[in-house]
N, C-alpha and C positions, 0 to 999 in steps of 0.2 A: 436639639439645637446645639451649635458647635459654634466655640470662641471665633473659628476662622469663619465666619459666615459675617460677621462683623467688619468692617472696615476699620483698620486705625484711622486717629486722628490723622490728618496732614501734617506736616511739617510746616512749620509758619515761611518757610522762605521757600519754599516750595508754590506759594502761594505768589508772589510777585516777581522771583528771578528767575533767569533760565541762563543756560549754559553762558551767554553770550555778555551777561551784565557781571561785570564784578562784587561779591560780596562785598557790603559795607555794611550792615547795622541792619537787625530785625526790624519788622514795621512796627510801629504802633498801633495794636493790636485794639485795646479801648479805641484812638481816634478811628481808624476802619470803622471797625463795629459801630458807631456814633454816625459816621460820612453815610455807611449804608441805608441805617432806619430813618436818616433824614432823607435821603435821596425815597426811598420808599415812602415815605408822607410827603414829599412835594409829586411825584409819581401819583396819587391818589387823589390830588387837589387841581394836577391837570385835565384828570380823566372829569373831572365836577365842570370843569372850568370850559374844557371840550364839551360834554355833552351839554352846558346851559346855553351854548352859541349854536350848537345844534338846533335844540329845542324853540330858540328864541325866533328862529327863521321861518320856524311850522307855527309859530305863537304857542307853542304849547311849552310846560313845566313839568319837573320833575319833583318826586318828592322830597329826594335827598339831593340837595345844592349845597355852594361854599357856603349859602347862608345859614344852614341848618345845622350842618353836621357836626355831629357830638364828637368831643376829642377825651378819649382817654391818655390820662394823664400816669406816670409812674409814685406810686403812695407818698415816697418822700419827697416829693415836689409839691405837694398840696399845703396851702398854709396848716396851721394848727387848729384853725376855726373851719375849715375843709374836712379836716381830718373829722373832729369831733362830729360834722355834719352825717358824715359815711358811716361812723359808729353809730350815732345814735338811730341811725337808718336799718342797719345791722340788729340790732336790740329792738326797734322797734318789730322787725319781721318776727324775732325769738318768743315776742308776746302775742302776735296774732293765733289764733286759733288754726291748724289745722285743714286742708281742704280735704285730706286721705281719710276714709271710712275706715275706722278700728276696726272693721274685719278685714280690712288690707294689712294695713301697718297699726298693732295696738300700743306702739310706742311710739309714733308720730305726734306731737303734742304740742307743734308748733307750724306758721307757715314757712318757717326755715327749717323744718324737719321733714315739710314736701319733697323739696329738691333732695336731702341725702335718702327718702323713701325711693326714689326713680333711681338715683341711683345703683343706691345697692340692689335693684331689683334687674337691671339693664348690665351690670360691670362687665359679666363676661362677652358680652354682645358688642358695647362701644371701646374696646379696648384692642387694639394689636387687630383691628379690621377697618373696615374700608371707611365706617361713619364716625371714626373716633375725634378726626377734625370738626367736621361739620356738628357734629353732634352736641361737642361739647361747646364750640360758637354759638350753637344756639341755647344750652346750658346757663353759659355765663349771662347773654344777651336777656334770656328770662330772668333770672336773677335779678339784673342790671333794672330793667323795667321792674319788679315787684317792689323792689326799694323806692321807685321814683313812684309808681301808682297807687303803692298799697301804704306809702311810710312817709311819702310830703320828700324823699331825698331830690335835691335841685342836678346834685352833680352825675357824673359818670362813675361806673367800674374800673376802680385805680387797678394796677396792673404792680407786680413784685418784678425789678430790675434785677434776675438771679448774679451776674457775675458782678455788679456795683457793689454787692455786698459782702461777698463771697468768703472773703479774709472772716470774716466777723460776725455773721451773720445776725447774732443774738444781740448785738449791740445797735441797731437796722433802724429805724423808726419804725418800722413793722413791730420787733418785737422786742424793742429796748427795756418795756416795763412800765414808759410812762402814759399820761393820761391820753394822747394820743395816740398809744401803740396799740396790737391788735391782741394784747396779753401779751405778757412777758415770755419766757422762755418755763422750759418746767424746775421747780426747785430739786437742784441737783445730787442724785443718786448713785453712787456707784453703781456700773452698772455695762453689759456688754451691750453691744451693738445688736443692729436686728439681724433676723438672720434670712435669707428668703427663699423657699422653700417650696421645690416645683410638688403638683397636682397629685404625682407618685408617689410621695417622701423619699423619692430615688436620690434626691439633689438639695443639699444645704449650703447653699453661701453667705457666709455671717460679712456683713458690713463695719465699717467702722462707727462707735457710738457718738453720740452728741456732748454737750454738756451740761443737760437737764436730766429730762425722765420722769420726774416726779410730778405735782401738781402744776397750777399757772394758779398764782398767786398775785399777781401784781397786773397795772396795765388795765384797759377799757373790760377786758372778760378774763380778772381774775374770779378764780372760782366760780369760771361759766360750770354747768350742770350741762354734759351729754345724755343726749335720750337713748339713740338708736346703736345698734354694734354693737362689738364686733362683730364681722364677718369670718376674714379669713384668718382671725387667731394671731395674735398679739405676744410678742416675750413676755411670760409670767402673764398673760390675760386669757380668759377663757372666753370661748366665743358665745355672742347673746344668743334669747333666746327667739326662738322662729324664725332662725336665720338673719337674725339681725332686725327682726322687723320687730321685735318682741320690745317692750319698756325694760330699761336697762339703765340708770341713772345713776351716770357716777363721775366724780369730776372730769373738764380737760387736762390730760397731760402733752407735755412737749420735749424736745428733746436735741435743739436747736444746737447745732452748731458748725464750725469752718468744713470738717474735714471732707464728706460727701457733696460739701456747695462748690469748691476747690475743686474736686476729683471730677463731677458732672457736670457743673454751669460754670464754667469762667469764663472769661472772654475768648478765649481760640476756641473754646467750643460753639460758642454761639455763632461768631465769624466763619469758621465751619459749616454751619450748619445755613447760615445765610447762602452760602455760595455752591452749596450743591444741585447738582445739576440739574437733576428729575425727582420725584416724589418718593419714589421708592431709597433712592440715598439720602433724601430728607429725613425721612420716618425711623430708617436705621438708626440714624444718629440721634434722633429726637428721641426714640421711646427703646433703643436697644435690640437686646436678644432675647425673647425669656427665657428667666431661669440659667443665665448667665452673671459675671459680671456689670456686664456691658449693660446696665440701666438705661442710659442716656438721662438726659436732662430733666425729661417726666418723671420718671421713679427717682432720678437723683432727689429733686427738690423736695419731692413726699416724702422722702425718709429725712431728708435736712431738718422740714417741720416733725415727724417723727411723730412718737409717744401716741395717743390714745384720745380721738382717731385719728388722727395724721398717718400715722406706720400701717392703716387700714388700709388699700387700694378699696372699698368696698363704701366704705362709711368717713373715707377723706373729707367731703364736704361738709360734716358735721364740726370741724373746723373753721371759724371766718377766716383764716388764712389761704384754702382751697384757694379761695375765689381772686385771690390776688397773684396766685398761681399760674391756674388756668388762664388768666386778664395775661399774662406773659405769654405762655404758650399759645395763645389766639395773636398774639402780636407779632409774635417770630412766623405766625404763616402768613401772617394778612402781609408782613413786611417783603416776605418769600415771595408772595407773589407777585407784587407789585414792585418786586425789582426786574422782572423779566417779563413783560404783557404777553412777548410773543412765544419764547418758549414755555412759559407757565401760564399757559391759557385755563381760564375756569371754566373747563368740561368736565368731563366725566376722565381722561385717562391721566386727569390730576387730582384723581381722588381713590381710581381703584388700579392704581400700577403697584407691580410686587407685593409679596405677599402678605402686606398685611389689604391689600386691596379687596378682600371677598368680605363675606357676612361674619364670619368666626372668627373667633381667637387663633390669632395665625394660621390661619385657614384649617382649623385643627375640632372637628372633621373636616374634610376638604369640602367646598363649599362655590356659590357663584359670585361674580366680580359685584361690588355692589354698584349701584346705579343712580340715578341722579334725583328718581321718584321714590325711593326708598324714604321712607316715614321716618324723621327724627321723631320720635313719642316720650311726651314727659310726662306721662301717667297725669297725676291728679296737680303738679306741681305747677302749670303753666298751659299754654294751646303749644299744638305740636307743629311741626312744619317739613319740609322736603331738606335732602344732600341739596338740590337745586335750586333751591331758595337760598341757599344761605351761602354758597361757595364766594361770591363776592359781597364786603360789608360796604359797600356802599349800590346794592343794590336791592331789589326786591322789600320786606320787610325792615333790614339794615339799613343804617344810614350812620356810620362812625367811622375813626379814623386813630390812629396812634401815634403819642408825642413819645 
């Protein structure tokens, strides 16, 4: 892979003038970004609103209406008696027992150590290819249900606002510290940055570091205890054992802070990223190059949360932060596509254009387009389901929407 295979950002005035209008003053890059994801949820409430007067003429119902449907909300908009709701939902999943047989994963020891089990068992499969959307939709959406069926949680899967925060990240209500936050940041270590490190060891590009590193000492999961990982090898961490599948128990670390939230998820990035044309300049920008610079905004924010597992691509979810992650990046496509019905139709050549479109990590062996019957599988974490099922969330099994 090669830096020029990337597209730079736009230029922000490149985005509304043209030869013909006089410069006067950048746009408002926040209010855009803002006009957009709301035009995208009013956009998603017409389509409800259309099909229930459809439906109402055949006398028949649908399952997901305005009446039903679940609104994810962004973390720090939820009161503080919300917040504590989602954690202690969180916590309660960390206590349930296991669904994975310990001769699968014999460090899975919890039913929040299902999900990072499929994971790490899946990473090279759902990543930089064609299911990596759909896949993880349905990811979060199992998740989301485990919390509400398995733990009594009432609400939804809050979603992390990456460029609202971005100055400051460590200061967030995510991860300020207090009894609402999701753990504090990690106690701070001198310490370099990650570095990342292509399949060869042909290629090391060190990142800039956070301002933890150390443990999560404060916050709803200080001195949470991770089971599973490392995977793919950690600054100063040795990878677990059985491939990560192995019991490995050793505190959360973090490693939070501005400089990588800044550099990957601001506002013209995300504004960017909204206004791209087709799928394949979406994904560029969304997940990068690998083994480049150019992370994009998925790797940016894993390495923002950082430390151990966060800096993991393999064993990420072993973090509750993941999930508030991921609650973003489902939001930035669900919003993507329901800014444009007609050229962002939910078929198949909006799920496997360019190359991260096939079954393999950048199509690396070369490999076929993936398809729309193509098996989401979540091992023992959840039931599985199709690309097809899930490409729009207010259809099929889905039924949500994003504030």
């Amino acid at each position: 892979m090669v830096f020029s295979h990337f597209p730079a950002l736009l230029l922000l005035p490149c985005l509304v003038y043209s030869a013909s209008i006089p410069f006067t003053r950048p746009i408002d890059v926040e209010s855009t970004v803002a006009n957009l994801t709301s035009s995208a949820y009013a956009s998603g409430l017409s389509l409800l609103n259309e099909r229930e007067t459809s439906l109402r003429t055949r006398a028949d119902e649908s399952h997901c209406s305005i009446h039903n449907i679940a609104i994810r909300r962004e973390y720090g908009s939820l009161s503080s008696k919300e917040k504590l709701q989602y954690i202690d939902a969180v916590k309660c999943l960390q206590k349930l027992p296991p669904r994975t047989p310990a001769n699968v994963s014999s460090g899975a020891r919890s039913r929040f150590d299902d999900f990072t089990v499929v994971h790490i068992q899946q990473t090279l499969d759902i990543h930089f290819s064609g299911i990596f959307l759909p896949w993880h939709r349905w990811f979060v959406h199992s998740y989301e249900k485990a919390l509400r069926e398995e733990c009594g949680y009432q609400g939804y899967q809050p979603y992390w606002d990456w460029p609202k925060y971005a100055h400051a990240p460590q200061e967030s209500p995510i991860f300020d510290g207090s009894e609402t936050s999701l753990g504090g940041n990690g106690e701070y270590i001198p310490h370099e940055g990650p570095v990342i490190q292509s399949p060869d060891g042909k290629t090391s590009l060190p990142l800039a570091p956070g301002l933890g590193s150390g443990n999560v000492t404060t916050g709803a999961f200080a001195n949470m205890v991770v089971n599973l990982g490392p995977v793919g090898g950690l600054n100063n961490t040795a990878p677990g054992p059985d491939n990560g599948l192995g019991y490995n128990p050793r505190p959360l670390k973090r490693d939070v802070g501005p400089a990588l939230n800044e550099r990957y998820a601001n506002y013209s990035t995300v504004l960017n990223l909204l206004l791209k044309p087709d799928i394949e300049a979406y994904r560029l920008l969304l997940e990068g190059v690998p083994y480049t610079i150019e992370i994009g905004p998925h790797g940016g924010i894993h390495y923002v949360i950082g430390g151990d597992p966060g800096g993991d691509l393999f064993t990420s979810p072993a973090d509750p932060v993941f999930w508030l992650h991921h609650g973003m990046i489902d939001r930035m496509w669900t919003s993507w596509q329901l800014l444009d019905l007609t050229g962002r139709r939910f078929g198949e050549q909006q799920i496997n254009g360019g190359g991260y479109g096939h079954i393999t990590w950048a199509n690396e062996p070369p490999s076929r387009k993936a398809r729309l019957d193509d098996v989401i599988d979540m091992g023992y974490a959840a039931e599985s389901s199709t690309i097809g099922e899930v490409m729009r969330t207010l259809d099929g099994p889905l039924c949500y929407l994003y504030l």
